[in-house]
mmCIF file of the C-alpha atoms, coordinates in Angstrom:
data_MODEL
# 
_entry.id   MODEL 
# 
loop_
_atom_site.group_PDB 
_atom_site.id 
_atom_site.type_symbol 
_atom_site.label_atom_id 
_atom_site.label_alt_id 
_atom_site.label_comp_id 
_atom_site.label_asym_id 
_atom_site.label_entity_id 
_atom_site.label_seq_id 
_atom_site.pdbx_PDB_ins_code 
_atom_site.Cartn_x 
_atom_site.Cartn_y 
_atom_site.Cartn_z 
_atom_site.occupancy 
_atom_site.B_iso_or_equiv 
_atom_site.pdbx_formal_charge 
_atom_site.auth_seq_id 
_atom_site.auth_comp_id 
_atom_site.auth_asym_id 
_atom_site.auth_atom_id 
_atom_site.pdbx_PDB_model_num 
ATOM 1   C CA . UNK A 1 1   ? -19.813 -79.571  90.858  1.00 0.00 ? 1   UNK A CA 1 
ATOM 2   C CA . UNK A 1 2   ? -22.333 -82.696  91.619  1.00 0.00 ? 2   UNK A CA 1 
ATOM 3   C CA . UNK A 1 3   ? -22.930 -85.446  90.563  1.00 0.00 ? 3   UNK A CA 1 
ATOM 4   C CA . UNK A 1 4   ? -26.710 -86.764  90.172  1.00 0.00 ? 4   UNK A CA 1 
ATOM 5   C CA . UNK A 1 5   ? -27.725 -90.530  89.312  1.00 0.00 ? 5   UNK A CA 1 
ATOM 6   C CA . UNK A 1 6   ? -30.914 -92.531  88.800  1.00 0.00 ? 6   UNK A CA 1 
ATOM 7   C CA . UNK A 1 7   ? -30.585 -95.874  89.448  1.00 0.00 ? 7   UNK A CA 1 
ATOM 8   C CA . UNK A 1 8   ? -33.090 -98.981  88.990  1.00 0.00 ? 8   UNK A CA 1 
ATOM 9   C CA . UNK A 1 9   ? -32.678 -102.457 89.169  1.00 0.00 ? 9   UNK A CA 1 
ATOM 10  C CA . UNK A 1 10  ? -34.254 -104.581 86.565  1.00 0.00 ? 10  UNK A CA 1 
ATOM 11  C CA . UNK A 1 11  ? -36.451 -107.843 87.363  1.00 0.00 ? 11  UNK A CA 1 
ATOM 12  C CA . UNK A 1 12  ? -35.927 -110.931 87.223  1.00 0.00 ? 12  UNK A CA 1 
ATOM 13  C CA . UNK A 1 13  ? -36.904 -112.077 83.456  1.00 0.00 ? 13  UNK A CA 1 
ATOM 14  C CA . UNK A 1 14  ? -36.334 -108.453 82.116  1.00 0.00 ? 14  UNK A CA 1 
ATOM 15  C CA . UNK A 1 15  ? -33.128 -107.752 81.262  1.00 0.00 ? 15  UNK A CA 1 
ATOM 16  C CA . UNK A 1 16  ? -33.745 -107.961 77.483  1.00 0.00 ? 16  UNK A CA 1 
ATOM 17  C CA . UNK A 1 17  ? -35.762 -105.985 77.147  1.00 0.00 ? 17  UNK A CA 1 
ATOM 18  C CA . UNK A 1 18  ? -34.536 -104.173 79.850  1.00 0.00 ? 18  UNK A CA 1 
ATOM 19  C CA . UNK A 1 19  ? -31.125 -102.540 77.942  1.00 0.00 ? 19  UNK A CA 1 
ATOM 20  C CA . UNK A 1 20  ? -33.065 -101.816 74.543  1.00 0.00 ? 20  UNK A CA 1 
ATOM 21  C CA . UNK A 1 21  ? -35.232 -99.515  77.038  1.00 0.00 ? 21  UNK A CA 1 
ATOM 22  C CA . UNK A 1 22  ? -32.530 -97.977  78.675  1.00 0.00 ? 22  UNK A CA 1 
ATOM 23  C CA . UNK A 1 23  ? -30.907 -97.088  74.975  1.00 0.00 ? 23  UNK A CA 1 
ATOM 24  C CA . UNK A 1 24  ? -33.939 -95.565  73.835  1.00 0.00 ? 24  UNK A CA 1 
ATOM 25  C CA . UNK A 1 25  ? -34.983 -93.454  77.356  1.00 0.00 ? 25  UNK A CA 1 
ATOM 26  C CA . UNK A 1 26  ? -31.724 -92.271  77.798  1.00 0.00 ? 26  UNK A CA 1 
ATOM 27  C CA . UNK A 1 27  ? -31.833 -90.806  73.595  1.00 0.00 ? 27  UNK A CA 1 
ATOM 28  C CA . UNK A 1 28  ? -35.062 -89.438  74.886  1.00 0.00 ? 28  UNK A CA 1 
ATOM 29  C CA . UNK A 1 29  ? -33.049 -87.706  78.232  1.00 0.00 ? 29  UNK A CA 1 
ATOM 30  C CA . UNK A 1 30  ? -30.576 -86.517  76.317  1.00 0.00 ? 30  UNK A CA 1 
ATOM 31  C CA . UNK A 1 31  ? -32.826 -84.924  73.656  1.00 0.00 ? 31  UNK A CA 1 
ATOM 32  C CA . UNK A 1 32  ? -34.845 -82.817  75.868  1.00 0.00 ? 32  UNK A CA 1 
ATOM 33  C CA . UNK A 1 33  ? -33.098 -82.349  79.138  1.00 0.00 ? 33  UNK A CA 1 
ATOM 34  C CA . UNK A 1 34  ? -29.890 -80.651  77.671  1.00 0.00 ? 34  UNK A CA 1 
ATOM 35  C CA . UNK A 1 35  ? -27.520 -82.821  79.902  1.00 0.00 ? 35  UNK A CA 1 
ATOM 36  C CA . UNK A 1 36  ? -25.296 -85.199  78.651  1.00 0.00 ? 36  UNK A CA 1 
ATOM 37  C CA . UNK A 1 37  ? -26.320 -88.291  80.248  1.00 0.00 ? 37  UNK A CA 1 
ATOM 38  C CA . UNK A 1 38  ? -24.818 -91.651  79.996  1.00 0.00 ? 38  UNK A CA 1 
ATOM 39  C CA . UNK A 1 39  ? -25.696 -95.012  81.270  1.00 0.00 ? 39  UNK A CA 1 
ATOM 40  C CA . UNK A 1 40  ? -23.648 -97.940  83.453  1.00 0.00 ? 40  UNK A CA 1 
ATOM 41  C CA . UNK A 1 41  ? -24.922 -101.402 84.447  1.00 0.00 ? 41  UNK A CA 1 
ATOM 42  C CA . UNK A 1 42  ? -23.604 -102.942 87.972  1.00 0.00 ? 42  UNK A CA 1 
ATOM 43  C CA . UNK A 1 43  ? -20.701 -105.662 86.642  1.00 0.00 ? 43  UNK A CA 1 
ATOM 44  C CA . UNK A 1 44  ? -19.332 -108.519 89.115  1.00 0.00 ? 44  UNK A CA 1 
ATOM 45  C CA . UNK A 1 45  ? -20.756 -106.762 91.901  1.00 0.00 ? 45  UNK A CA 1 
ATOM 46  C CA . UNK A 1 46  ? -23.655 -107.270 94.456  1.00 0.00 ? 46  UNK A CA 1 
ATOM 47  C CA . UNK A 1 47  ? -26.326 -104.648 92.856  1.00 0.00 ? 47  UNK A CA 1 
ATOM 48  C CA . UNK A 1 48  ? -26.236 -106.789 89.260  1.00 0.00 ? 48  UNK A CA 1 
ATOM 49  C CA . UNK A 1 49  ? -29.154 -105.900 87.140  1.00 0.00 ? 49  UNK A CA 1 
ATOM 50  C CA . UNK A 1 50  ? -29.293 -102.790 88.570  1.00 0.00 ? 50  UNK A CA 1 
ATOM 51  C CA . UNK A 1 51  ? -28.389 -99.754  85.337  1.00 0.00 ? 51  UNK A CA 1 
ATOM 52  C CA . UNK A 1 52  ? -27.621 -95.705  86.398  1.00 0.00 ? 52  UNK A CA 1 
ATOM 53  C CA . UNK A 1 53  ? -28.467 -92.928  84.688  1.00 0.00 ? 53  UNK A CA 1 
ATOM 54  C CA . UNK A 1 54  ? -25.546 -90.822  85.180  1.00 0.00 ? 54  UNK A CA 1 
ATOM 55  C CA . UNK A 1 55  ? -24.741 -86.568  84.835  1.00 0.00 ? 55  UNK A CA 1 
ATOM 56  C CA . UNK A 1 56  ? -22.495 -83.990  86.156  1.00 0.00 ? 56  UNK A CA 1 
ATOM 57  C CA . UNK A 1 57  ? -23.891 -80.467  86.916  1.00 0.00 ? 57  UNK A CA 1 
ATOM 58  C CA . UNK A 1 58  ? -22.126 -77.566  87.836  1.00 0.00 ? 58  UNK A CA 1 
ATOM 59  C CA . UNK A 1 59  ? -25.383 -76.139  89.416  1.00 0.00 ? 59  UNK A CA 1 
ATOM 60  C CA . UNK A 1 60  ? -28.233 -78.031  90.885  1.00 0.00 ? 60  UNK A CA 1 
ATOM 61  C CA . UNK A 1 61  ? -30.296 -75.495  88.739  1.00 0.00 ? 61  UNK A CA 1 
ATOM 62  C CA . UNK A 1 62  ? -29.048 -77.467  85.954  1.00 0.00 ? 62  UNK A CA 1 
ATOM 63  C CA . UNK A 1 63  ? -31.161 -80.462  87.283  1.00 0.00 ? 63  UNK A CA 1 
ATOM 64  C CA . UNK A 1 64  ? -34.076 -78.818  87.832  1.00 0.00 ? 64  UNK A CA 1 
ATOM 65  C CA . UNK A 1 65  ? -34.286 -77.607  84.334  1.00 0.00 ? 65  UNK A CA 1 
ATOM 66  C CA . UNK A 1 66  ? -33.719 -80.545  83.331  1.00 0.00 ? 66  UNK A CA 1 
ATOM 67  C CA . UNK A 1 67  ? -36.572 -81.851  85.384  1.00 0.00 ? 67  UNK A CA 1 
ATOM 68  C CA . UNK A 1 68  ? -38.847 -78.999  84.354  1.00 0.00 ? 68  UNK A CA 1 
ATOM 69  C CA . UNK A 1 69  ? -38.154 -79.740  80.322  1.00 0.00 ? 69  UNK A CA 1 
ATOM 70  C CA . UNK A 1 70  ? -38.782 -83.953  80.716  1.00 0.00 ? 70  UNK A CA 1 
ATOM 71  C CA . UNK A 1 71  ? -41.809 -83.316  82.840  1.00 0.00 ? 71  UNK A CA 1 
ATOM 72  C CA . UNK A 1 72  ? -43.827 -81.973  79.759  1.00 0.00 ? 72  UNK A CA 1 
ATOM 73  C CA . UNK A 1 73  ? -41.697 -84.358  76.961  1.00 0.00 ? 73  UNK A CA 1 
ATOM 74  C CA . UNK A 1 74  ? -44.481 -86.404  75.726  1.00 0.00 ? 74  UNK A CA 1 
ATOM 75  C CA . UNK A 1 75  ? -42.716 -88.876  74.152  1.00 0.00 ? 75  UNK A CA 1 
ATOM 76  C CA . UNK A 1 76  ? -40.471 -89.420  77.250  1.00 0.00 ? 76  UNK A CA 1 
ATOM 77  C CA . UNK A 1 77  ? -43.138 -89.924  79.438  1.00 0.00 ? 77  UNK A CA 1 
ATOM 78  C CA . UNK A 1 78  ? -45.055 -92.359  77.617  1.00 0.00 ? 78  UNK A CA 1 
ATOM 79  C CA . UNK A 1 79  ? -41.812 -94.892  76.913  1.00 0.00 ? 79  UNK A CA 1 
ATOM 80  C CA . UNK A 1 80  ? -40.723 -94.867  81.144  1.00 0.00 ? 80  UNK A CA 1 
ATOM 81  C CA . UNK A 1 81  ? -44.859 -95.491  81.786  1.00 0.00 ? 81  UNK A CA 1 
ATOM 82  C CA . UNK A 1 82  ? -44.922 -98.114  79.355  1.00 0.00 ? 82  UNK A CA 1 
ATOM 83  C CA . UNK A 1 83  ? -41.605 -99.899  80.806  1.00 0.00 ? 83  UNK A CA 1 
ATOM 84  C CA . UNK A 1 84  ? -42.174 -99.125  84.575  1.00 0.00 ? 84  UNK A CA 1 
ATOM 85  C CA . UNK A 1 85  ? -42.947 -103.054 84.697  1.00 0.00 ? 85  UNK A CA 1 
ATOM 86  C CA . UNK A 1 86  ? -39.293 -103.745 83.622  1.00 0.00 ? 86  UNK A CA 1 
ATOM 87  C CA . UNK A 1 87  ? -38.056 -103.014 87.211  1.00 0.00 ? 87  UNK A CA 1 
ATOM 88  C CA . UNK A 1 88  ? -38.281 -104.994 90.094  1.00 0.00 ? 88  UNK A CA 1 
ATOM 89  C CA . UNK A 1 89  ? -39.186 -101.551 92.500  1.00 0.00 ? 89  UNK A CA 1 
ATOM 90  C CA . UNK A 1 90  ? -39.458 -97.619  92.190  1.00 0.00 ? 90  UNK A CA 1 
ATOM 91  C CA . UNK A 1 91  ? -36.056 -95.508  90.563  1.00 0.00 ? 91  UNK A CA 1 
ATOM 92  C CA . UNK A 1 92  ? -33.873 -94.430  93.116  1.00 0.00 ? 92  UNK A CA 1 
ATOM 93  C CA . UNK A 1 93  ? -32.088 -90.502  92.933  1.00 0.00 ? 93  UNK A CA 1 
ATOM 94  C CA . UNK A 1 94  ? -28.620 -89.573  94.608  1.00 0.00 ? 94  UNK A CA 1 
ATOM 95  C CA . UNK A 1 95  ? -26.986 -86.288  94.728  1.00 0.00 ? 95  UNK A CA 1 
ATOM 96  C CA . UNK A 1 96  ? -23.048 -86.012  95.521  1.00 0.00 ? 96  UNK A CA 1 
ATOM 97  C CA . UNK A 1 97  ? -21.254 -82.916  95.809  1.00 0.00 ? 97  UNK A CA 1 
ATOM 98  C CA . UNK A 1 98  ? -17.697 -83.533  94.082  1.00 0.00 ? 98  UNK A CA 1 
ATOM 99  C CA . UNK A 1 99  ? -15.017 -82.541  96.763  1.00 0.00 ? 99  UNK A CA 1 
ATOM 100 C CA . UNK A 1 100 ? -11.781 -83.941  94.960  1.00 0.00 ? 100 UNK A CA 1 
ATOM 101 C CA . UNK A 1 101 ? -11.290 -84.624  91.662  1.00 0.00 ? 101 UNK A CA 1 
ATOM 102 C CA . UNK A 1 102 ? -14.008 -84.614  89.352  1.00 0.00 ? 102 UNK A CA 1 
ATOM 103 C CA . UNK A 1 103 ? -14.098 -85.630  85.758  1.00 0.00 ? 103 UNK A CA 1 
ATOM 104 C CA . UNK A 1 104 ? -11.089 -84.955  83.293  1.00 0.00 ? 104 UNK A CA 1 
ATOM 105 C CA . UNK A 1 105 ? -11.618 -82.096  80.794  1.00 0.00 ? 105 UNK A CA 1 
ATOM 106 C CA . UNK A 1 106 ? -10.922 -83.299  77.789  1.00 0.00 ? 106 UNK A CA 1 
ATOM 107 C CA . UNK A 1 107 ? -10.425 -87.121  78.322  1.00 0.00 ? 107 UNK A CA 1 
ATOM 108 C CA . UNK A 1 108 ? -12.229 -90.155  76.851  1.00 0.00 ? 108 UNK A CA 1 
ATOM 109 C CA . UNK A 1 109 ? -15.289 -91.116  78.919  1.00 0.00 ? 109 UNK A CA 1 
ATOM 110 C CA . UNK A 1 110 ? -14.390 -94.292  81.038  1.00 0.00 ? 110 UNK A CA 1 
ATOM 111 C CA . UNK A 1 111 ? -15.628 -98.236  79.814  1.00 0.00 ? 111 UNK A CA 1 
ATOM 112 C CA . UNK A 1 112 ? -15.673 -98.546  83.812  1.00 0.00 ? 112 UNK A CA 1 
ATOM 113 C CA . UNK A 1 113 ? -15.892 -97.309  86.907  1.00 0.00 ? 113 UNK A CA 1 
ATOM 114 C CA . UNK A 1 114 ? -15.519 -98.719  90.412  1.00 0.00 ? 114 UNK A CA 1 
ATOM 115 C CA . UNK A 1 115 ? -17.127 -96.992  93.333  1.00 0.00 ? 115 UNK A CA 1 
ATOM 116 C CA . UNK A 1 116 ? -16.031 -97.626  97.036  1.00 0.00 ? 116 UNK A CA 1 
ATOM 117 C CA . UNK A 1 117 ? -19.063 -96.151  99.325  1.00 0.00 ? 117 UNK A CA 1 
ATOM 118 C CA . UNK A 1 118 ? -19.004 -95.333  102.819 1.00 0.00 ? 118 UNK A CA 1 
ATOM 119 C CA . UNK A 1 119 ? -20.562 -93.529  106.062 1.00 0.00 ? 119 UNK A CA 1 
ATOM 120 C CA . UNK A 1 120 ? -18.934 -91.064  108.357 1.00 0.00 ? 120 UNK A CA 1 
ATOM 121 C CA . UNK A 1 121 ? -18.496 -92.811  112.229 1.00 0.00 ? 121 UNK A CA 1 
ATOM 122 C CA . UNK A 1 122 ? -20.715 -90.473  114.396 1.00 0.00 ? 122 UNK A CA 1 
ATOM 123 C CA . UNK A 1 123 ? -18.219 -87.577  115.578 1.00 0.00 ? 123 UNK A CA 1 
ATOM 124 C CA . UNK A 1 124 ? -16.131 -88.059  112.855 1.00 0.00 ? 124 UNK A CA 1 
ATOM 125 C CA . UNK A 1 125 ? -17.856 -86.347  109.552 1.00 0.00 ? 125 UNK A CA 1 
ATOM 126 C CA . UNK A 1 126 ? -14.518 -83.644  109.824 1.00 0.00 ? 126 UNK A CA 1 
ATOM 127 C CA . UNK A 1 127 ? -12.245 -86.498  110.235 1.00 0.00 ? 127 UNK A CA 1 
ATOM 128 C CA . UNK A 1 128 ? -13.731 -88.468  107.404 1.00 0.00 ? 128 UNK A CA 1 
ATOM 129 C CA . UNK A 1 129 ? -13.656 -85.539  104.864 1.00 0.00 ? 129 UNK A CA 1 
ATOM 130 C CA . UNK A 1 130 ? -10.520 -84.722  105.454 1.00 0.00 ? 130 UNK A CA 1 
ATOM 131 C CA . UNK A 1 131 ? -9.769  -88.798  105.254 1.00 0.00 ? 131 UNK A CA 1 
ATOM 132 C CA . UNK A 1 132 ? -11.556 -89.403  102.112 1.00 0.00 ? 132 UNK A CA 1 
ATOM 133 C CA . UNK A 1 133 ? -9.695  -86.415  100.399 1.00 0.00 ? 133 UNK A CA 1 
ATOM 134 C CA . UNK A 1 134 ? -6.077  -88.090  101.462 1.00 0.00 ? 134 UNK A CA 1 
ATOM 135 C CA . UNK A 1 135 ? -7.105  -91.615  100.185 1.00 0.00 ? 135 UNK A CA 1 
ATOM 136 C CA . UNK A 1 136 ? -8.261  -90.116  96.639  1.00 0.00 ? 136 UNK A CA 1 
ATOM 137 C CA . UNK A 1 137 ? -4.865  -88.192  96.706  1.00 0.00 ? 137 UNK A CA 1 
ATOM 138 C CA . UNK A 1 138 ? -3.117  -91.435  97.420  1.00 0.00 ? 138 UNK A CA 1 
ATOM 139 C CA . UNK A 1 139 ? -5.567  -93.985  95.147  1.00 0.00 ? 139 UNK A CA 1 
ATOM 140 C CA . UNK A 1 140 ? -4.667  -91.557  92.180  1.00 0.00 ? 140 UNK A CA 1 
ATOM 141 C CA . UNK A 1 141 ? -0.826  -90.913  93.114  1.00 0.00 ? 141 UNK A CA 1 
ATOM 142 C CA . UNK A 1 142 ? -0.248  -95.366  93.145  1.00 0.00 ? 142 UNK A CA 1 
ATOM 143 C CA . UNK A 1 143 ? -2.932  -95.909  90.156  1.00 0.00 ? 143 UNK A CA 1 
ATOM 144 C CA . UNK A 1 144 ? -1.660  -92.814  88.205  1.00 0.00 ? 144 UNK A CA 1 
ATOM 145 C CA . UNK A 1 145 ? -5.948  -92.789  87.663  1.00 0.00 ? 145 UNK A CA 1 
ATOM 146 C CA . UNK A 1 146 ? -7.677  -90.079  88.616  1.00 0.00 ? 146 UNK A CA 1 
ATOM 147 C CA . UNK A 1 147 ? -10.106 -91.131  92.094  1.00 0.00 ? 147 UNK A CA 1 
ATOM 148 C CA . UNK A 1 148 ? -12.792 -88.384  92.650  1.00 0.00 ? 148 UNK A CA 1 
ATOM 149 C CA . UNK A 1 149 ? -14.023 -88.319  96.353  1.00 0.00 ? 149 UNK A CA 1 
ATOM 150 C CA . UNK A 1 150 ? -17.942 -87.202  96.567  1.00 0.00 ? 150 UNK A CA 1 
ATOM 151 C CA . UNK A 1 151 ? -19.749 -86.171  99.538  1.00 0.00 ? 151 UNK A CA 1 
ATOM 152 C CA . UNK A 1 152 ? -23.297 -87.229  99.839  1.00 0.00 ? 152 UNK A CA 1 
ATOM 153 C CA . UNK A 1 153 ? -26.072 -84.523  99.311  1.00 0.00 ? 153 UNK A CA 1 
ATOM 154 C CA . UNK A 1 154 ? -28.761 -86.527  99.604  1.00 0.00 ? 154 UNK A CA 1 
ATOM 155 C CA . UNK A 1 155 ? -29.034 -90.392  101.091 1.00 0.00 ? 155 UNK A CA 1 
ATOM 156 C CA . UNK A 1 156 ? -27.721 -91.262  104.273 1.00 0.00 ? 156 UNK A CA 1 
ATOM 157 C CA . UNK A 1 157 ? -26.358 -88.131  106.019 1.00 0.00 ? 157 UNK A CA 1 
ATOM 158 C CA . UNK A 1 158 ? -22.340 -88.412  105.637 1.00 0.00 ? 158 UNK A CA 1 
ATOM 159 C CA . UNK A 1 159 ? -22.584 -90.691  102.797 1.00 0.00 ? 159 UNK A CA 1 
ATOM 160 C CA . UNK A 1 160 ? -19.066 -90.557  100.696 1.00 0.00 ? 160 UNK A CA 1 
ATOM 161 C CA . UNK A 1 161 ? -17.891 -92.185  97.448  1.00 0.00 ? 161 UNK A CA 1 
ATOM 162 C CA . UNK A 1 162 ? -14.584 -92.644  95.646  1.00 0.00 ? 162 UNK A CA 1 
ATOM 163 C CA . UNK A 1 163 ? -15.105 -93.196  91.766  1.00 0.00 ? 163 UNK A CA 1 
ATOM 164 C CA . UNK A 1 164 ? -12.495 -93.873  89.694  1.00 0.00 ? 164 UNK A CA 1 
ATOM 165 C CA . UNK A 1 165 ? -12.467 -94.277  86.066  1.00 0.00 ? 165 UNK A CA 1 
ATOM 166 C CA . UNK A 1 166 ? -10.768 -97.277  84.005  1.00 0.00 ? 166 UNK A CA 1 
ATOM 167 C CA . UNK A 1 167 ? -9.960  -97.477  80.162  1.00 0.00 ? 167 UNK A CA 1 
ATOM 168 C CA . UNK A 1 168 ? -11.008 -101.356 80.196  1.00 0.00 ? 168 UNK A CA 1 
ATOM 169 C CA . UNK A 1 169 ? -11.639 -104.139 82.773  1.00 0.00 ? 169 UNK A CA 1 
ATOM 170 C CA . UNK A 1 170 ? -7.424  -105.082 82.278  1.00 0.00 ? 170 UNK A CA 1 
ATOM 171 C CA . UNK A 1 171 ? -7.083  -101.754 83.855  1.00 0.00 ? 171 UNK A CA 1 
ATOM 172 C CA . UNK A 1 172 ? -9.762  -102.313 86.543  1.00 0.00 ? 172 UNK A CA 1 
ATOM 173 C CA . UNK A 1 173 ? -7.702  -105.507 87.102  1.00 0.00 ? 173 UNK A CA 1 
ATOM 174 C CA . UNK A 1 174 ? -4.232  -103.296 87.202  1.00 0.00 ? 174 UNK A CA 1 
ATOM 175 C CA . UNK A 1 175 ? -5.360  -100.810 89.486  1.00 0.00 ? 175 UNK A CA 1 
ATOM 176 C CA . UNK A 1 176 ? -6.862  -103.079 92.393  1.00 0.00 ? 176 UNK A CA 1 
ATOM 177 C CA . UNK A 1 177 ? -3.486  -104.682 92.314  1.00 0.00 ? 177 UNK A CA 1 
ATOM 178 C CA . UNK A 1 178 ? -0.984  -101.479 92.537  1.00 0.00 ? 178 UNK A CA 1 
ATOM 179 C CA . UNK A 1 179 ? -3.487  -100.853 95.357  1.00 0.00 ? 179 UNK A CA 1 
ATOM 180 C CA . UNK A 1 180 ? -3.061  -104.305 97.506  1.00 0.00 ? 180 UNK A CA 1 
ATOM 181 C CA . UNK A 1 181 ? 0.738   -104.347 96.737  1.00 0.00 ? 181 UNK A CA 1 
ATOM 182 C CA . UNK A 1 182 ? 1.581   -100.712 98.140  1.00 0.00 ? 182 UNK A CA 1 
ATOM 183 C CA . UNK A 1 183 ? 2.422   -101.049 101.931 1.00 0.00 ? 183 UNK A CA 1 
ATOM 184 C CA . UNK A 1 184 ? 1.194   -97.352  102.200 1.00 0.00 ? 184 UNK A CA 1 
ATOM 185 C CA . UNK A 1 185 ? -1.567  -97.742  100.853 1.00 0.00 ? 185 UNK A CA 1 
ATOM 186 C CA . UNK A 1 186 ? -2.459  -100.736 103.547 1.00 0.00 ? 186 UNK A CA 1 
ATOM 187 C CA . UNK A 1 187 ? -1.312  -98.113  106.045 1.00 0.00 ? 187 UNK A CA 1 
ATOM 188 C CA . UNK A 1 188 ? -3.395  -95.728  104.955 1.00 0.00 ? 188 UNK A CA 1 
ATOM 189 C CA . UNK A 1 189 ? -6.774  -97.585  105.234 1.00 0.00 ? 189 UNK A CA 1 
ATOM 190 C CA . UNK A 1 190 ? -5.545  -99.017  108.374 1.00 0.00 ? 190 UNK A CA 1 
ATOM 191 C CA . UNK A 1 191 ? -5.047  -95.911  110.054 1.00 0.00 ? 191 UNK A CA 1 
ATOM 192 C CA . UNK A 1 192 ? -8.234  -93.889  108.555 1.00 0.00 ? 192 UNK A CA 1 
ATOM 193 C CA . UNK A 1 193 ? -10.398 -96.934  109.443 1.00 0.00 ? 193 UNK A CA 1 
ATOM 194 C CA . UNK A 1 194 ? -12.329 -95.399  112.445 1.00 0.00 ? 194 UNK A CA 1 
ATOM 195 C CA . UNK A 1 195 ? -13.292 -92.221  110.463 1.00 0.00 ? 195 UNK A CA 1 
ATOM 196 C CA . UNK A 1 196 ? -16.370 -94.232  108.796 1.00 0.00 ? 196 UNK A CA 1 
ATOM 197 C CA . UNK A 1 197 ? -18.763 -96.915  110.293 1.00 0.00 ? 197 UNK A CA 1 
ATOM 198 C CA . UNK A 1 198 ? -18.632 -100.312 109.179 1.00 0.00 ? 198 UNK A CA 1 
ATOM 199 C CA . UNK A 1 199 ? -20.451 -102.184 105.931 1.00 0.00 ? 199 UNK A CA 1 
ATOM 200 C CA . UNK A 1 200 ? -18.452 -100.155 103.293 1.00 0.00 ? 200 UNK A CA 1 
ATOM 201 C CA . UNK A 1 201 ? -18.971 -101.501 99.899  1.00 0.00 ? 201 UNK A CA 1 
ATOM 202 C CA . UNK A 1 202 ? -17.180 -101.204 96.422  1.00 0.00 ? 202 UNK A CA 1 
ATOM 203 C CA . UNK A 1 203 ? -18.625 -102.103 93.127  1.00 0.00 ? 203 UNK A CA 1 
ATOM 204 C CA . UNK A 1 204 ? -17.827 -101.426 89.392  1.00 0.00 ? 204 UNK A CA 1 
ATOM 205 C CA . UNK A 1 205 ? -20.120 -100.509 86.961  1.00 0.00 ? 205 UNK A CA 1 
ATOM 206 C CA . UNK A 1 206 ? -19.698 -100.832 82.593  1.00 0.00 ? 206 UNK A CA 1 
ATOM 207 C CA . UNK A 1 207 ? -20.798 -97.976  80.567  1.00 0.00 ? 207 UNK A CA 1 
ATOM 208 C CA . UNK A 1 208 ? -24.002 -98.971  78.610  1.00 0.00 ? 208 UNK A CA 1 
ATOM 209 C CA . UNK A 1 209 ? -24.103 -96.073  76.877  1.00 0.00 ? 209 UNK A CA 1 
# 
C-alpha cells in the first residue's frame, strides 16, 4: 500500500481564500479521479499555512489513473490555474510505501495526525527499517493508537515517517505524554538514535476536509 500527498503552502495574505479553494479542488479531485482524497492543514507546527492533499493506493496504477482522468477534467483545471497565485511556490508530490501499519479498516477517519520524519544514517538504511518498524510497534503498544511507519518512495533517498492518527487534539495531547512518561520508550529512541541522521522533525496536521 502507499501513500501519495500533494502539499502547498499558502502565501502570505491568502489563507482566506486559500481554504474555500482547497474545499472546492479537492470536490473536483474526488469527482473525477476516483480516489478518496481528503485534506489536512499544518497545526502548531513549523510548515503552518502549508494544506495536503492526502490518498492511499494499493497500486501506484491507481495514481496514474487518477492522473490520466484530472489531466483532461476541464473544470478541474481551470479552478487550480485560476488559484495558482494563492501559493507562495510550486505543489510539492511525495510517495511512501506503507511498511507497518496502515490505515484501520473500518474506523473513523482521524481530526489529526502527527508525523515524525526522518533520514536513514549512511550504512544504516537496514538498521533503520528494521528500527522504524520496532518504534511503531512500541508508539502503538504505550498509545494503544495505531503508528504506521512509511518508507520514502520518492524525496530524499531513505526518507521514513511515523503517522499516527488522533480522535481530537485532547488525544494528541494524551498520547505525547504516555510517550515522555514511559522509561522504555526513552530507551528506545536512545538506543535507535544512530540508525537516522540528524534534523528529524515532527508535526501535526488537522483534517480540512
Amino acid at each position: 500500500m502507499y501513500l501519495f500527498s500533494r502539499s502547498g503552502r499558502f502565501a502570505p495574505g491568502a489563507i482566506r481564500e486559500g481554504i474555500a479553494f482547497v474545499g472546492a479542488v479537492t470536490e473536483k479531485v474526488n469527482q473525477h479521479s476516483g480516489l478518496e482524497i481528503h485534506a489536512w492543514a499544518a497545526s502548531m507546527s513549523p510548515e503552518l499555512g502549508t494544506v495536503s492533499w492526502v490518498t492511499f493506493v494499493e497500486h501506484l496504477e491507481q495514481l496514474e489513473q487518477a492522473e490520466d482522468k484530472l489531466a483532461l477534467a476541464e473544470d478541474y483545471i481551470e479552478l487550480v490555474e485560476k488559484n495558482a497565485h494563492l501559493f507562495a511556490g510550486p505543489l510539492e508530490d511525495t510517495l511512501g510505501q506503507i511498511v507497518h501499519g496502515g490505515p484501520d479498516a473500518g474506523a473513523a477517519l482521524p481530526s489529526y495526525v502527527t508525523v515524525a520524519n526522518a533520514v536513514a544514517a549512511n550504512g544504516k538504511l537496514s538498521q533503520a527499517m528494521a528500527d522504524g518498524v520496532e518504534i511503531a510497534v512500541k508508539a502503538t503498544e504505550i498509545t494503544g493508537l495505531t503508528t504506521s511507519f512509511v518508507a520514502a518512495a520518492t524525496g530524499p533517498y531513505g526518507g521514513v515517517a511515523w503517522i499516527t492518527g488522533c480522535e481530537s487534539i485532547s488525544q494528541v495531547e494524551e498520547s505525547e505524554a504516555k510517550l515522555m512518561a514511559d522509561a522504555s520508550w526513552l530507551e528506545l529512541i536512545d538506543r535507535i538514535g544512530p540508525s537516522y541522521a540528524q534534523g528529524a522533525s515532527q508535526s501535526v496536521y488537522r483534517r480540512l476536509i
